[in-house]
C-alpha positions as CSV (number, residue, x, y, z in Angstrom):
1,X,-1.3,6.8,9.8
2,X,0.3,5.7,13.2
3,X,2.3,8.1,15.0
4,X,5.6,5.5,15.0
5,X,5.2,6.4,10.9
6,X,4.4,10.1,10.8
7,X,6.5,11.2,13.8
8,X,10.1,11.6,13.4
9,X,11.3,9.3,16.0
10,X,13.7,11.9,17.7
11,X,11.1,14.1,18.2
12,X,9.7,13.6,21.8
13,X,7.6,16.5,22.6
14,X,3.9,16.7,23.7
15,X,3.4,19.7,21.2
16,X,4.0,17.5,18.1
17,X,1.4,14.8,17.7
18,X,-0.6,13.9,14.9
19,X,-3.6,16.0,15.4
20,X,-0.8,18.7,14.5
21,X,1.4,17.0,12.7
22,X,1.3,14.9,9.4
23,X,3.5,13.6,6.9
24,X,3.5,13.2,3.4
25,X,5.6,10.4,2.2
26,X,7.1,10.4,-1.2
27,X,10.2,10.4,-3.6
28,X,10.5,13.6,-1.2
29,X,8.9,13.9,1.7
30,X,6.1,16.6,2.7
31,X,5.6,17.5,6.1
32,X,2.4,19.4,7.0
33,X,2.9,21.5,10.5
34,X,-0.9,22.3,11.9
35,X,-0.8,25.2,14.0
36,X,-3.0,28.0,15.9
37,X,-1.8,31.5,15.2
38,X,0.2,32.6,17.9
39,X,0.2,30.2,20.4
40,X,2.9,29.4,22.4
41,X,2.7,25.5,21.2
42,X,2.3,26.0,17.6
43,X,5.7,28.1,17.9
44,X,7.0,25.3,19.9
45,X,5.9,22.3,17.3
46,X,7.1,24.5,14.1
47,X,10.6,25.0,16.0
48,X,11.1,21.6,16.7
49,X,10.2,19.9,13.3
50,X,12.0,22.5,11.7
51,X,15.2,21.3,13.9
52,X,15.1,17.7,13.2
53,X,14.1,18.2,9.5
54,X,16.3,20.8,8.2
55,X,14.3,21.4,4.7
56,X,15.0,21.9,1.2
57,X,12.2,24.6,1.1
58,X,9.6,26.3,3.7
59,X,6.2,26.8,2.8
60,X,4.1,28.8,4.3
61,X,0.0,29.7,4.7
62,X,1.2,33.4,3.9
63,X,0.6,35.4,0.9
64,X,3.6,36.3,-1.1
65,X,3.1,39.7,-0.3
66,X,3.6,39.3,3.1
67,X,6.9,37.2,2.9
68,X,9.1,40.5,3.6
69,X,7.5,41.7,6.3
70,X,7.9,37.9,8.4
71,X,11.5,37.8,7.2
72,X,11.8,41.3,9.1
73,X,10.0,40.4,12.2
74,X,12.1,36.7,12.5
75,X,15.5,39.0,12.4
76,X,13.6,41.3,15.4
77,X,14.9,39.8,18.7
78,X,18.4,38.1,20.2
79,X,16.9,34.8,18.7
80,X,16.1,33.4,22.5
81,X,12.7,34.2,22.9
82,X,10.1,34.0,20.1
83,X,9.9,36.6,17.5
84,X,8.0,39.6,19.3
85,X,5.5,39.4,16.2
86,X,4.2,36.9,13.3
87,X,3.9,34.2,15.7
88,X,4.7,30.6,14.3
89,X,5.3,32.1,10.3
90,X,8.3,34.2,11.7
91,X,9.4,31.8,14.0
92,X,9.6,29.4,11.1
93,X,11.3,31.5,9.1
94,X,14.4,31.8,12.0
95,X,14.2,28.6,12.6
96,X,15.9,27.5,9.0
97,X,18.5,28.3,6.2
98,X,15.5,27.0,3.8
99,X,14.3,28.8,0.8
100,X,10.9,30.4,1.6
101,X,7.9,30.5,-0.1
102,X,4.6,31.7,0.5
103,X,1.3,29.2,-0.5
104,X,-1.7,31.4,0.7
105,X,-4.1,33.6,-1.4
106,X,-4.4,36.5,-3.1
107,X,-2.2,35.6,-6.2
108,X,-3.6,35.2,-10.0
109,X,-4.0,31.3,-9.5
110,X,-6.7,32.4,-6.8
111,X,-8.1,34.6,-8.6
112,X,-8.8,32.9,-11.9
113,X,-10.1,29.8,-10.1
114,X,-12.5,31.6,-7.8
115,X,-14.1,33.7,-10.6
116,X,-14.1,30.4,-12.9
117,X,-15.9,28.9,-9.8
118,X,-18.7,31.1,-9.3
119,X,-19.4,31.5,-13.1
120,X,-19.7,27.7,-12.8
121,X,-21.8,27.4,-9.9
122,X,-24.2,30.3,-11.4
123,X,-24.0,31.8,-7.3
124,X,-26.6,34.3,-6.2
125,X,-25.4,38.2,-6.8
126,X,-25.2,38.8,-3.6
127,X,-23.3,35.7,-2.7
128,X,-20.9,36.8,-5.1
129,X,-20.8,39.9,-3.6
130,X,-19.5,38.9,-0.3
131,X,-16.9,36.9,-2.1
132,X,-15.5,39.6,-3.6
133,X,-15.6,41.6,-0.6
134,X,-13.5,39.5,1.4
135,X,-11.4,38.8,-1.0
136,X,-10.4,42.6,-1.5
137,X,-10.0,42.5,2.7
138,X,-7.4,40.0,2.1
139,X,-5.8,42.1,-0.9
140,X,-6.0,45.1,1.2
141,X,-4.1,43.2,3.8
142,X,-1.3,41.7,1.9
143,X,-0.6,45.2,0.4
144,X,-0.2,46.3,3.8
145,X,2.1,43.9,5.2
146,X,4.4,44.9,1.9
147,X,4.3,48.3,2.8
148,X,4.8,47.7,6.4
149,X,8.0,45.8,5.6
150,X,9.4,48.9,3.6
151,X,8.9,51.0,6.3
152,X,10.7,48.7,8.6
153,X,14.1,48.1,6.1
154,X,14.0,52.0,5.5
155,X,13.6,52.9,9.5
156,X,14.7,51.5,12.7
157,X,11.2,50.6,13.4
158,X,8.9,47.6,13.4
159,X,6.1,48.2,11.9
160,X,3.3,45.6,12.9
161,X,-0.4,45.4,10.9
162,X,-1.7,43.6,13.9
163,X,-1.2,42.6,17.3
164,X,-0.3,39.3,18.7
165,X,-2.8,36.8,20.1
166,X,-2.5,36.2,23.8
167,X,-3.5,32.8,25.7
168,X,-3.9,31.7,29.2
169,X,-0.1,30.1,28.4
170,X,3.4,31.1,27.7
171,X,6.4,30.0,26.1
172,X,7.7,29.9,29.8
173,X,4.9,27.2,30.9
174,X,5.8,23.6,30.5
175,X,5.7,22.3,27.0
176,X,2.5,19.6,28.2
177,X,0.7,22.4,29.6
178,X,0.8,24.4,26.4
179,X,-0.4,21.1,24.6
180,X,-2.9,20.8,26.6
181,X,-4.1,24.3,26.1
182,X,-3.7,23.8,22.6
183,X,-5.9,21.2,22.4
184,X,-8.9,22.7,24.2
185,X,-8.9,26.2,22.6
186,X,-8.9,24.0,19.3
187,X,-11.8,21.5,20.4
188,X,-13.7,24.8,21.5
189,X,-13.1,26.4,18.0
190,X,-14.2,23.5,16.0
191,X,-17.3,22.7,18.0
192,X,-18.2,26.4,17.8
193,X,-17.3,25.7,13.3
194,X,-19.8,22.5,13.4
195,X,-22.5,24.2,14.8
196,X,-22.5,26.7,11.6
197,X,-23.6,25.7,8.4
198,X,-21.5,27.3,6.1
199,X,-21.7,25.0,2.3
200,X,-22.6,27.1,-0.3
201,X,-21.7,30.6,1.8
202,X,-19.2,33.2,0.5
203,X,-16.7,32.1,3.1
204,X,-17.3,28.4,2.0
205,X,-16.7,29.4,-1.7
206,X,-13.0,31.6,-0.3
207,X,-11.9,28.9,1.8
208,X,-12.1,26.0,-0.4
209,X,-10.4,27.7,-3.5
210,X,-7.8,28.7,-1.0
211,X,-7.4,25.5,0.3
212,X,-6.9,24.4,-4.1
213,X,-4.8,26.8,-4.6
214,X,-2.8,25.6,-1.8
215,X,-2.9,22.3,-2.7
216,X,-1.5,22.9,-6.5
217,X,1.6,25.2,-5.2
218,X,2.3,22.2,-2.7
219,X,2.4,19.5,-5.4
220,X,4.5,22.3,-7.0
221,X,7.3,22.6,-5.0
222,X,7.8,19.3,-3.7
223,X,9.9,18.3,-7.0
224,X,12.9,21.0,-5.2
225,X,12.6,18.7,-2.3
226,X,11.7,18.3,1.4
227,X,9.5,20.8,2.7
228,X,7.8,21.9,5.8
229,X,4.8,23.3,5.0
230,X,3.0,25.4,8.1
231,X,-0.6,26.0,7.8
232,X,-3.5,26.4,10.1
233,X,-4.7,22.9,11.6
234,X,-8.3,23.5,9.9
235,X,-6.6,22.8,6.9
236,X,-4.5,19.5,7.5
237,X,-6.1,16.7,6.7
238,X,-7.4,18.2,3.7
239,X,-3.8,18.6,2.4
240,X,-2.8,15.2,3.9
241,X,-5.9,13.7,1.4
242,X,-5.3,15.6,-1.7
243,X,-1.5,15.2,-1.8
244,X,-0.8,11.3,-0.8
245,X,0.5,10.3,-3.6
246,X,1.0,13.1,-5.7
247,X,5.0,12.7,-5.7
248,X,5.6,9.1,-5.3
């Protein structure tokens, strides 16, 4: 896909290129927002689609669960400075009027499918094991992020599960310097990935029924519209592949 087609062409910003950016063309049109959690460019590339796309809907690599606690910490701040906390999902959140959903696991749909998966696959006991435990981690976290957004409607506070990433780069720096931070920390991550063999591990077995699940709420919702979806740039061109087509 050439970056004339996927770009929108009054976007001009070294943050949004199609390493980070794809979309999805249809009857409605899909646009898939890579980003690294927290930094300064990701929050920088989600704000500036979001401007010059005004969506129908907003979805977002967060579990439902977690949806009230973002909406608190994107109404945190005067609105000229990032969110103090949930990074690029927050930010996304104040950058639109859309309706917002949330596309990540745990839910049922994740649930069902993994088990059905490793009944399937007939995966070592101890495989299965590990599977399970990180899928209670992630449970354990969601449920935490809902209680953490009670407490912060009920009391002046704001309650955050976890601290903010920082980089060697600011929202202050230029917006090419950020890029090209971006870039490296992700070419540093992904040669570090390819160097592990992961097919057939319990993280392998999570991460691709996540990444399913993901898929099917995506072909979903696009029949309510345009969407910006923002998800972590691992995931992106396995989105792009799976959903070409699916709402022509």
């Amino acid at each position: 896909m050439g970056e004339s087609q996927s770009i929108p062409a009054s976007i001009d910003d070294p943050r949004v290129t199609p390493q980070f950016y794809r979309r999805v063309p249809g009857s409605t049109d899909l646009h898939l927002v890579g980003v690294v959690h927290d930094h300064p460019a990701s929050i920088a590339r989600v704000e500036r689609v979001l401007e010059t796309v005004d969506p129908d809907l907003l979805a977002l690599e967060l579990p439902p669960a977690a949806l009230p606690l973002y909406r608190a910490y994107a109404r945190d701040g005067d609105g000229g400075d990032p969110p103090r906390f949930g990074g690029e999902m927050s930010a996304a959140i104040r950058a639109t009027d859309a309706e917002v959903v949330g596309i990540d696991a745990p839910n049922w749909s994740f649930l069902r499918r993994l088990v059905a998966r490793l009944v399937a696959d007939r995966v070592p006991a101890s495989t299965a094991r590990r599977v399970i435990s990180s899928v209670g981690g992630a449970t354990r976290s969601a449920l935490t992020c809902r209680i953490a957004a009670s407490l912060t409607h009920a009391t002046s506070m704001t309650i955050a599960c976890d601290d903010p990433i920082e980089y060697e780069c600011a929202h202050t720096d230029p917006p090419a310097e950020q890029a090209a931070h971006e870039r490296s920390h992700v070419a540093g991550i992904q040669a570090l990935l390819g160097s592990v063999d992961t097919d057939g591990s319990a993280l392998a077995y999570r991460d691709e029924t996540r990444e399913r699940c993901m898929i099917d709420r995506l072909a979903d919702v696009r029949s309510t519209g345009e969407v910006v979806a923002v998800v972590g740039v691992d995931h992106l061109e396995t989105l792009e592949a799976a959903l070409d087509g699916t709402n022509a």
